[in-house]
C-alpha positions as a printed Julia matrix, in Angstrom:
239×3 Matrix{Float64}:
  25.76  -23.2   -57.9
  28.03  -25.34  -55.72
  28.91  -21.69  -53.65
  25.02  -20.82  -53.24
  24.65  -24.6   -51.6
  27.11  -23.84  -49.28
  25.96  -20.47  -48.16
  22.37  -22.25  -47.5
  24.11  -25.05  -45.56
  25.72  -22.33  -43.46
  22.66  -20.69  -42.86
  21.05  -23.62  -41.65
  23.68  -24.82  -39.55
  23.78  -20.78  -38.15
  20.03  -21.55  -37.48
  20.33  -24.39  -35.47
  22.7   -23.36  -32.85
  20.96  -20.15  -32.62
  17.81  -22.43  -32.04
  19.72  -24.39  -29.63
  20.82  -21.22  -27.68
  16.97  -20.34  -27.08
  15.38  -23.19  -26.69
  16.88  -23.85  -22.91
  14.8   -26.03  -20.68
  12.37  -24.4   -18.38
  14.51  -25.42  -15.71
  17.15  -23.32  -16.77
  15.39  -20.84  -17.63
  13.72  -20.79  -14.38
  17.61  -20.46  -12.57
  18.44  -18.1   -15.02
  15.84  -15.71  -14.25
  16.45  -16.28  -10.56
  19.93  -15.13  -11.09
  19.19  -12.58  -12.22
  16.48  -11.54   -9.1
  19.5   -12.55   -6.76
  21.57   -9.96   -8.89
  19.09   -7.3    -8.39
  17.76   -7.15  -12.12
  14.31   -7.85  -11.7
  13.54   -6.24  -15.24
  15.46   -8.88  -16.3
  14.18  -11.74  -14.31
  10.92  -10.41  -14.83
  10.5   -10.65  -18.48
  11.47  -14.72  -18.08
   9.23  -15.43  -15.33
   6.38  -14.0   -17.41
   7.49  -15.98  -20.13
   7.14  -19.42  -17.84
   3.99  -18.19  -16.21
   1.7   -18.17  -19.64
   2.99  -21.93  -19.86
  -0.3   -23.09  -18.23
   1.2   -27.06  -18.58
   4.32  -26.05  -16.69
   4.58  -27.22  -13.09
   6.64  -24.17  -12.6
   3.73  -21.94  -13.74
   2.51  -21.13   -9.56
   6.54  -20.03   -9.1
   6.91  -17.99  -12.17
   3.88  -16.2   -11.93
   4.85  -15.66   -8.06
   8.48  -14.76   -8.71
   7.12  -12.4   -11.54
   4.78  -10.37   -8.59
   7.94  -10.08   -6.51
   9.87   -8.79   -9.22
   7.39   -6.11   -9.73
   7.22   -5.59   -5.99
  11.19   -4.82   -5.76
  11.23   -2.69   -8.94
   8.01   -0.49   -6.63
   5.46   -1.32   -9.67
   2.66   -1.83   -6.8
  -0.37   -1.93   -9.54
   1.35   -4.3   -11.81
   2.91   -6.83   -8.27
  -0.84   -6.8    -6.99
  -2.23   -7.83  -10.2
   0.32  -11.18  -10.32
  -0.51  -11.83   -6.74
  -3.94  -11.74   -7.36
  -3.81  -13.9   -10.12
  -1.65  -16.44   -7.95
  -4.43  -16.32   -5.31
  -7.22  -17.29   -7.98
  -5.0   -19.28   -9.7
  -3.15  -21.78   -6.88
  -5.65  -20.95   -3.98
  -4.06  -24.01   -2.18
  -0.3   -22.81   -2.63
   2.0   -23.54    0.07
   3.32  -19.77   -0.26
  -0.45  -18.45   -0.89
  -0.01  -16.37    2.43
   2.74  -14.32    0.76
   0.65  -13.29   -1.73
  -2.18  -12.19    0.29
   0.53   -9.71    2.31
   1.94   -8.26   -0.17
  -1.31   -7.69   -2.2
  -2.04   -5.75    1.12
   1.06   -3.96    1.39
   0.58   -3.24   -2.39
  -2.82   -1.28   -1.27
  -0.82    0.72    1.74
   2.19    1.76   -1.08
  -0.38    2.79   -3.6
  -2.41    5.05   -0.96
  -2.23    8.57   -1.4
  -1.67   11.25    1.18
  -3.93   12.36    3.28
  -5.09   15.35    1.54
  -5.94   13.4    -1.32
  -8.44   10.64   -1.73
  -8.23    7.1     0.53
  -9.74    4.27   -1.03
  -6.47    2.54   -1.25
  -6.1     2.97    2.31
  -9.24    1.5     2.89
  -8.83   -0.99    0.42
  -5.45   -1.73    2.55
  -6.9    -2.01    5.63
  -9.21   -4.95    4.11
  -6.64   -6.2     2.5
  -4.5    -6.51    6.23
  -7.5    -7.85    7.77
  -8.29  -10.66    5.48
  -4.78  -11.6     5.79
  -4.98  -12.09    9.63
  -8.37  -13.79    9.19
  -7.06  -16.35    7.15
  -3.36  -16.7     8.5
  -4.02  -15.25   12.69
  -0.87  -17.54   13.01
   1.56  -16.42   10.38
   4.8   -14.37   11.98
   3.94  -11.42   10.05
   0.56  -10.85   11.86
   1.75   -7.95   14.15
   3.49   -6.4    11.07
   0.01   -6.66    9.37
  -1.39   -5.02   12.77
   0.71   -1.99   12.18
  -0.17   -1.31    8.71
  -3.69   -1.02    9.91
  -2.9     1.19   12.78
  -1.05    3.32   10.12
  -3.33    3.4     7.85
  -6.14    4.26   10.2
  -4.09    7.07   11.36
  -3.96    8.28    7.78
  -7.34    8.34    7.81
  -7.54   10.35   10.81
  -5.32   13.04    9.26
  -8.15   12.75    6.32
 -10.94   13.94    8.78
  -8.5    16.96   10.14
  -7.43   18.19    6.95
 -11.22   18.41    5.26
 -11.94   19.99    9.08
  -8.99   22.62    8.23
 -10.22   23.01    4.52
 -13.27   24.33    5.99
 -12.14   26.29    8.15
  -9.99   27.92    5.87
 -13.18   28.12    3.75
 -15.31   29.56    6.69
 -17.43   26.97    6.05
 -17.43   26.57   10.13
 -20.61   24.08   10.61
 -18.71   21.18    8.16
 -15.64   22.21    9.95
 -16.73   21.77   13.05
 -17.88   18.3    12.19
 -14.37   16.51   11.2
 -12.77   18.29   13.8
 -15.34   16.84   16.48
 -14.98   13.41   14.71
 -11.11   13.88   15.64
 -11.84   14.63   19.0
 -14.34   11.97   19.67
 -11.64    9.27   18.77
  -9.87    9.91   22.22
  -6.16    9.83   20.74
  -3.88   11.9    22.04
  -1.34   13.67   19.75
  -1.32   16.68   17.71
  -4.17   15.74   15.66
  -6.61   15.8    18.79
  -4.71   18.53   19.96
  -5.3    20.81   17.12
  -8.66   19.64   16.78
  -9.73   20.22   20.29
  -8.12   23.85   19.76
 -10.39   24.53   16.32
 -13.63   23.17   17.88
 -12.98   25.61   20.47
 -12.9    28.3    18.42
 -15.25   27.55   16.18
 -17.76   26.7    18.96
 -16.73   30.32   19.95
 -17.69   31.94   16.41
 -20.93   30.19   16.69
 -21.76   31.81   19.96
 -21.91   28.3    21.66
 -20.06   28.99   25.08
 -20.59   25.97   27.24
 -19.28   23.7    23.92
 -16.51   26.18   23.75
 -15.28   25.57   27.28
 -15.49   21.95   27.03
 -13.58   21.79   24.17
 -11.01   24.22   26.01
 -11.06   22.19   28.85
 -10.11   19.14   28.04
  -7.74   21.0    25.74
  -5.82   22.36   29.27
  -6.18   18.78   30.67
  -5.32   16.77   28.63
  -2.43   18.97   26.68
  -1.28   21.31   29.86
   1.04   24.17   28.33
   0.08   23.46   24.91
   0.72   26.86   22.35
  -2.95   25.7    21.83
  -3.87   25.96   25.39
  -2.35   29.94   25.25
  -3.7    30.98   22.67
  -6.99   30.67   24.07
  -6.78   31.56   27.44
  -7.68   34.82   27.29
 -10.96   33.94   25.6
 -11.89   32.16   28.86
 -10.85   34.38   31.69
């Protein structure tokens, strides 16, 4: 009887210090966890600042739930960082380190957005996204950055319109070709993507019989890319 006492005695003293080793301050839980973000083991951090975020009385909810997006952010889970920086927007509106969140919940947009071939609503949700950030913050550093990302993703865009052109094409489906191409062209870049266009509305303008389109198109082809492969290949359509 005596030995079964001192087994449960043991038991609870093995259940205290194993309840002491848990039950750390959120403080130090808070360092630990940022340790471990410094280390480059977000996984790790991650799970503690989720832990600290659900603890709605904590004043270190607004970091957790902050460091917990960034974690996501450097492990590339874009969905999941967006989410926690959303919820930190609706959540601490007024946070001193709100602008962060409204970046990266941009930049979260522009990593999630497909190629060009495929569909763009994350790019246009990205672009939004970059533009609400310089509404509200036209005087944060990061505002040409932000600038960029829209450029880029307008540009991805732009490759959207000449790939569905080129799709049709391929599909001799030259009328809805013909469009995207022309909506390349009327943009008034100039790189390859206005240089190819300019080359397909040529020729399609061509197919359809349309000569005085045609030789516009080739025309400001030859001025505007001189010695272009482009340019060659249909100059002997126009002598």
């Amino acid at each position: 009887m005596r030995r079964y006492f001192y087994i449960l005695l043991a038991l609870v003293a093995l259940g205290a210090c194993s309840s002491n080793k848990t039950e750390l301050s959120t403080e130090a839980r808070l360092q630990q966890a940022d340790q471990y973000y410094a280390n480059g083991k977000y996984a790790k951090a991650a799970v503690i600042y989720d832990d600290i975020s659900f603890e709605r009385k904590s004043a270190a909810t607004a970091y957790a739930t902050l460091r917990l997006a960034d974690s996501y952010f450097a492990m590339n889970k874009f969905i999941d960082a967006r989410l926690k920086y959303q919820q930190f927007i609706d959540g601490f509106p007024d946070h001193t380190n709100v602008s962060d969140a409204y970046y990266r919940v941009a930049v979260c947009f522009f990593e999630e957005s497909l190629k060009p071939a495929y569909d763009q609503d994350k790019t246009l949700s990205a672009i939004d996204a970059f533009r609400n950030f310089i509404e509200r913050f036209p005087s944060d550093s990061r505002f040409q950055s932000a600038l960029e990302f829209i450029r880029r993703s307008q540009y991805k865009l732009i490759e959207k319109k000449y790939q569905n052109g080129y799709i049709y094409y391929k599909m001799k489906d030259y009328s809805a070709a013909l469009m995207y191409f022309d909506e390349v062209v009327a943009l008034g870049n100039t790189d390859s993507l206005d240089r190819r266009s300019l080359y397909y509305s040529a020729l399609l303008h061509l197919h359809q019989e349309n000569m005085d389109a045609a030789r516009a198109s080739y025309e400001k082809l030859v001025s505007k890319y001189p010695g272009s492969k482009e340019a060659g290949k249909l100059e002997r359509k126009f002598k």
